[in-house]
C-alpha positions as CSV (number, residue, x, y, z in Angstrom):
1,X,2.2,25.9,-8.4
2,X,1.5,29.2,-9.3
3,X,2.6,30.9,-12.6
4,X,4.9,33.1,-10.6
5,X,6.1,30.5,-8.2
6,X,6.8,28.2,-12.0
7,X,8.6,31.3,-13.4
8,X,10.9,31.7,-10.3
9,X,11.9,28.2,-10.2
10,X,12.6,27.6,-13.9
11,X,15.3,30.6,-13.7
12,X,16.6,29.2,-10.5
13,X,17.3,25.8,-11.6
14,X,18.5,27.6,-14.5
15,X,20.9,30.0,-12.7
16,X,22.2,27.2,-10.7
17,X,22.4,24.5,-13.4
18,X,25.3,26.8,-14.6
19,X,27.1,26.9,-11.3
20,X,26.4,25.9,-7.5
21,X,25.8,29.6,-5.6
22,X,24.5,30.9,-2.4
23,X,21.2,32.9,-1.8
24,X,22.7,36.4,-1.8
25,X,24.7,35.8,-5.3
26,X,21.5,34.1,-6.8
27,X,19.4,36.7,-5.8
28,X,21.5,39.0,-7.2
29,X,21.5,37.1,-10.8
30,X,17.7,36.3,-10.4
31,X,17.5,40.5,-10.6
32,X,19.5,40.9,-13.7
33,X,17.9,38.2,-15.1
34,X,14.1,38.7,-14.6
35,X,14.0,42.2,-15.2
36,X,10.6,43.4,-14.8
37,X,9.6,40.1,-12.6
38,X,12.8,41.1,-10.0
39,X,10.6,42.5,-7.4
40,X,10.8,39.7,-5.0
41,X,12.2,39.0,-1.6
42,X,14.2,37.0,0.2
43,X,11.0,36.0,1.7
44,X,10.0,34.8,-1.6
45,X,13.0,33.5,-3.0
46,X,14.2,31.1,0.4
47,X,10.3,29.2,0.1
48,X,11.6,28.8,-3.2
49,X,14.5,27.8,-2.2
50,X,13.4,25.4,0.0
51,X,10.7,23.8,-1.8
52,X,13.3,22.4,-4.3
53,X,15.5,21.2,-1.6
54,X,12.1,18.8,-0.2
55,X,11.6,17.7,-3.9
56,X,15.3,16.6,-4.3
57,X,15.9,19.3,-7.0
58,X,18.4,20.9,-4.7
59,X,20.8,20.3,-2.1
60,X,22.2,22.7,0.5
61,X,26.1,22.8,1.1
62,X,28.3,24.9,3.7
63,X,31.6,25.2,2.7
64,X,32.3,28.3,4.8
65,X,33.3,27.1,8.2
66,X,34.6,29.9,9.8
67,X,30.7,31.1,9.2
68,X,29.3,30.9,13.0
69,X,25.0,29.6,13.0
70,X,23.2,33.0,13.5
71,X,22.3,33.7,17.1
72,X,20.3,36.4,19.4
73,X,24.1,37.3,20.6
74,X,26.2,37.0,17.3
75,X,24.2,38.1,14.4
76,X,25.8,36.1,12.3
77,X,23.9,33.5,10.0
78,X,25.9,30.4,8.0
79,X,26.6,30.8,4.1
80,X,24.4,28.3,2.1
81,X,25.4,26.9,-1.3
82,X,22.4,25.9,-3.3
83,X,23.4,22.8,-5.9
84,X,21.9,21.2,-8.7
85,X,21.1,17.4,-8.1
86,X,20.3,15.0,-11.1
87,X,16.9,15.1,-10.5
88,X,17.1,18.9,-10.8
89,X,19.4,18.7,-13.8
90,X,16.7,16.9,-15.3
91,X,13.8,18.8,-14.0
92,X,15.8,21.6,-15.7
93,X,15.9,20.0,-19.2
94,X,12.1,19.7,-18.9
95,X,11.2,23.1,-18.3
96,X,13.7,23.7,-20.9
97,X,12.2,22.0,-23.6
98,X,8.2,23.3,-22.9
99,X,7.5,25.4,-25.8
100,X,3.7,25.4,-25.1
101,X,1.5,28.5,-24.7
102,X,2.7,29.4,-21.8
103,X,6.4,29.7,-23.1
104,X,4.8,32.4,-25.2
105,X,3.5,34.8,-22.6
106,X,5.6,38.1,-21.2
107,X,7.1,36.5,-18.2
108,X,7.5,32.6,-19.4
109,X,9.1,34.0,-22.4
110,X,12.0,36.4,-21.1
111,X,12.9,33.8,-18.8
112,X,12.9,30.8,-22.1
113,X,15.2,33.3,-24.0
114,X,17.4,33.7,-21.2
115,X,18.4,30.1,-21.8
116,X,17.9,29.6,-25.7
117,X,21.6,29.0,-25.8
118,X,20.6,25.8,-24.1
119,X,17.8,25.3,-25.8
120,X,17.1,22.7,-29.1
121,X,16.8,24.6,-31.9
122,X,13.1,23.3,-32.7
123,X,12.0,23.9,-29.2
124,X,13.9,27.7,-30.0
125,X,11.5,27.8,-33.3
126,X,7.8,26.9,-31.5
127,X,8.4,29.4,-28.9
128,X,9.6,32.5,-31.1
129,X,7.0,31.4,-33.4
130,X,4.1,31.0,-30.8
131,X,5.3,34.5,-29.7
132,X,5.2,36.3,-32.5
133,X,1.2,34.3,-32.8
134,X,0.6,35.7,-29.5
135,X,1.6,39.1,-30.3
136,X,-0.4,39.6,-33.6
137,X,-3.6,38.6,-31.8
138,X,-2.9,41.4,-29.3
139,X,-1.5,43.9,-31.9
140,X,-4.7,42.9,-33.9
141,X,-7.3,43.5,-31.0
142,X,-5.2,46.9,-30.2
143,X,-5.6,48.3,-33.3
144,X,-9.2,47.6,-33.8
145,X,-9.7,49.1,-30.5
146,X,-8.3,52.3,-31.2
147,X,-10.0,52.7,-34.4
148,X,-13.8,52.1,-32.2
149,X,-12.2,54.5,-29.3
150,X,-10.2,57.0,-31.4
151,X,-13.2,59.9,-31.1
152,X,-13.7,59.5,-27.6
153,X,-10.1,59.7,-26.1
154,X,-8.2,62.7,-25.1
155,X,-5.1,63.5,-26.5
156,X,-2.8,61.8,-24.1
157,X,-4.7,58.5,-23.8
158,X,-4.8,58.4,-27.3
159,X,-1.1,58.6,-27.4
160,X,-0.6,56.2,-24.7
161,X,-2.5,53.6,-26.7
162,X,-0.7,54.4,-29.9
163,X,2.8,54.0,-27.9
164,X,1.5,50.5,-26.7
165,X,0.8,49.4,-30.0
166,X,4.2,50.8,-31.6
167,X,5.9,48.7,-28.7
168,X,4.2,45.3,-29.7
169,X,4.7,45.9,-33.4
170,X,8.3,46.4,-32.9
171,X,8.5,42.9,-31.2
172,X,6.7,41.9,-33.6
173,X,9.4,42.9,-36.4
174,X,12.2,41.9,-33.7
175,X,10.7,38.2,-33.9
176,X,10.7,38.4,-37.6
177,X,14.5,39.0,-37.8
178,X,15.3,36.3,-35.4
179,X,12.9,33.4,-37.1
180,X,14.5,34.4,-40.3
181,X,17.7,34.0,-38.6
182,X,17.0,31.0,-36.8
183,X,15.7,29.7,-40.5
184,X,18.9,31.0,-42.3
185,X,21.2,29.2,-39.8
186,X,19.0,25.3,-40.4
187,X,19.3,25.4,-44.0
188,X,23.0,26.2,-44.0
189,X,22.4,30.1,-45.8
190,X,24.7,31.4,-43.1
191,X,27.5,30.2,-40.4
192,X,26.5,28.4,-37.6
193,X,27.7,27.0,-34.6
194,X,25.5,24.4,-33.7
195,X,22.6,23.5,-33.1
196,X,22.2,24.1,-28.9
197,X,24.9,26.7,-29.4
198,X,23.9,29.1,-31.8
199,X,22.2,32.3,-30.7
200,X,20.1,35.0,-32.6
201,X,22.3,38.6,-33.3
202,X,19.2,40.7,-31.9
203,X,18.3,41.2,-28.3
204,X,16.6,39.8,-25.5
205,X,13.2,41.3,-24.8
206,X,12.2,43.2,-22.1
207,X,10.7,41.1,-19.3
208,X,14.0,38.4,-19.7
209,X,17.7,38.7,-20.8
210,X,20.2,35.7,-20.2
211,X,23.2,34.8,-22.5
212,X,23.1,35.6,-26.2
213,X,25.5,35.8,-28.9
214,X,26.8,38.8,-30.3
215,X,27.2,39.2,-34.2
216,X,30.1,37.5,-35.9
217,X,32.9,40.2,-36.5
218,X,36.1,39.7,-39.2
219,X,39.8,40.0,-38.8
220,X,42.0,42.4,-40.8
221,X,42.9,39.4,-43.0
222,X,39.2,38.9,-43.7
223,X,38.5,35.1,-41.5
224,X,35.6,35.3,-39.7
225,X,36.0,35.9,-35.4
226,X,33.8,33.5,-33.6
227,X,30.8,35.2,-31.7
228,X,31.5,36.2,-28.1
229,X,28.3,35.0,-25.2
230,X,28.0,37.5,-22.9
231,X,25.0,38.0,-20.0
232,X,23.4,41.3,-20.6
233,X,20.5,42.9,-18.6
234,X,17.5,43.4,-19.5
235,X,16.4,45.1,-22.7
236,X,13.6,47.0,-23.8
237,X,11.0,44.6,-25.6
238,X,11.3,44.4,-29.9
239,X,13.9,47.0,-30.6
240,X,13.6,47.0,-34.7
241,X,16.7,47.4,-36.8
242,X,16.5,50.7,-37.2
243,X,16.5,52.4,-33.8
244,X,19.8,49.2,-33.2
């Protein structure tokens, strides 16, 4: 399986482990939720599709019986509901719980925060912390590379690489925030909801957004207002505090 194809089916058995939906509706989510990975087709999302119906991952349902099977004459084509088996509830929890390099890399990684709310904590920690790895590296070899090239570049592509390198040291500081958070929240320092529940107050980075939680407000008497989940689109990657 391809990285792509593995990226695509991770957020659809994701999508649908929330609630059974047909393909316009999931396409729909899959573009909200994918961001800079949403431009796909139906042609690439119904192999999908289909490929986790043959492995027993899915199953196809077709409640809509007015709908008349598409014809030459008619047009018309029969509304499909895609469904979760427990084989694909399960394959689900798998993908779910990888927090290897490859959870760390632009695509795998917006698509894993999407669904930390239903991620274990410690699975929550390896991948924010092999992120933020992954990122130093690159900010590292960036900078040393515009030191060697600074001389030679015009103006604008000097400027270009400068605003690439801003970019990854601003996810870099996002990360930060959200490990200390993460931190905070497992040795009791602040409120928590739980551990599969809790979510970080920043937000989601640019090639991924899914559920997160937004920061706990107060009443007038003073009691604390539980946090609200709310899907948001995507984001531009590693927003610090500052710019927030």
């Amino acid at each position: 399986m391809s990285r792509r194809s593995g990226i695509l089916e991770f957020a659809v058995l994701g999508l649908l482990h929330d609630a059974p939906m047909h393909g316009y509706e999931l396409r729909k989510r899959l573009n909200v939720l994918l961001g800079s990975f949403r431009a796909f087709s139906y042609g690439t999302l119904y192999p999908c599709l289909k490929g986790l119906v043959a492995q027993g991952f899915l199953v196809e349902d077709n409640p809509d019986t007015e709908y008349i099977p598409a014809t030459a004459l008619n047009g018309k084509r029969s509304k499909i509901v895609y469904r979760l088996t427990p084989e694909g509830k399960q394959r689900f929890e798998e993908l779910l719980a990888d927090s290897g390099p490859d959870a760390w890399e632009d695509e795998h990684f917006g698509v894993h925060f999407a669904f930390f709310g239903q991620t274990d904590r410690a699975v929550r920690m390896r991948v924010l912390e092999g992120r933020r790895s992954r990122l130093e590296e690159r900010m590292e070899r960036m900078r040393t590379s515009l030191a060697r090239t600074r001389e030679r570049l015009d103006g604008y592509t000097l400027e270009l690489q400068r605003h690439g390198l801003e970019s990854v040291e601003r996810e870099v500081r996002w990360l930060n925030e959200l490990i200390e958070t993460e931190r905070a929240n497992r040795t009791g320092r602040s409120s928590d909801a739980g551990a599969r529940d809790a979510g970080p107050p920043g937000e989601p980075p640019g090639s991924g957004s899914g559920p997160i939680l937004t920061p706990t407000s107060q009443t007038s008497d003073g009691r604390d207002r539980p946090a609200d989940i709310t899907a948001q689109p995507p984001h531009r990657p590693g927003r610090s505090s500052s710019e927030r």
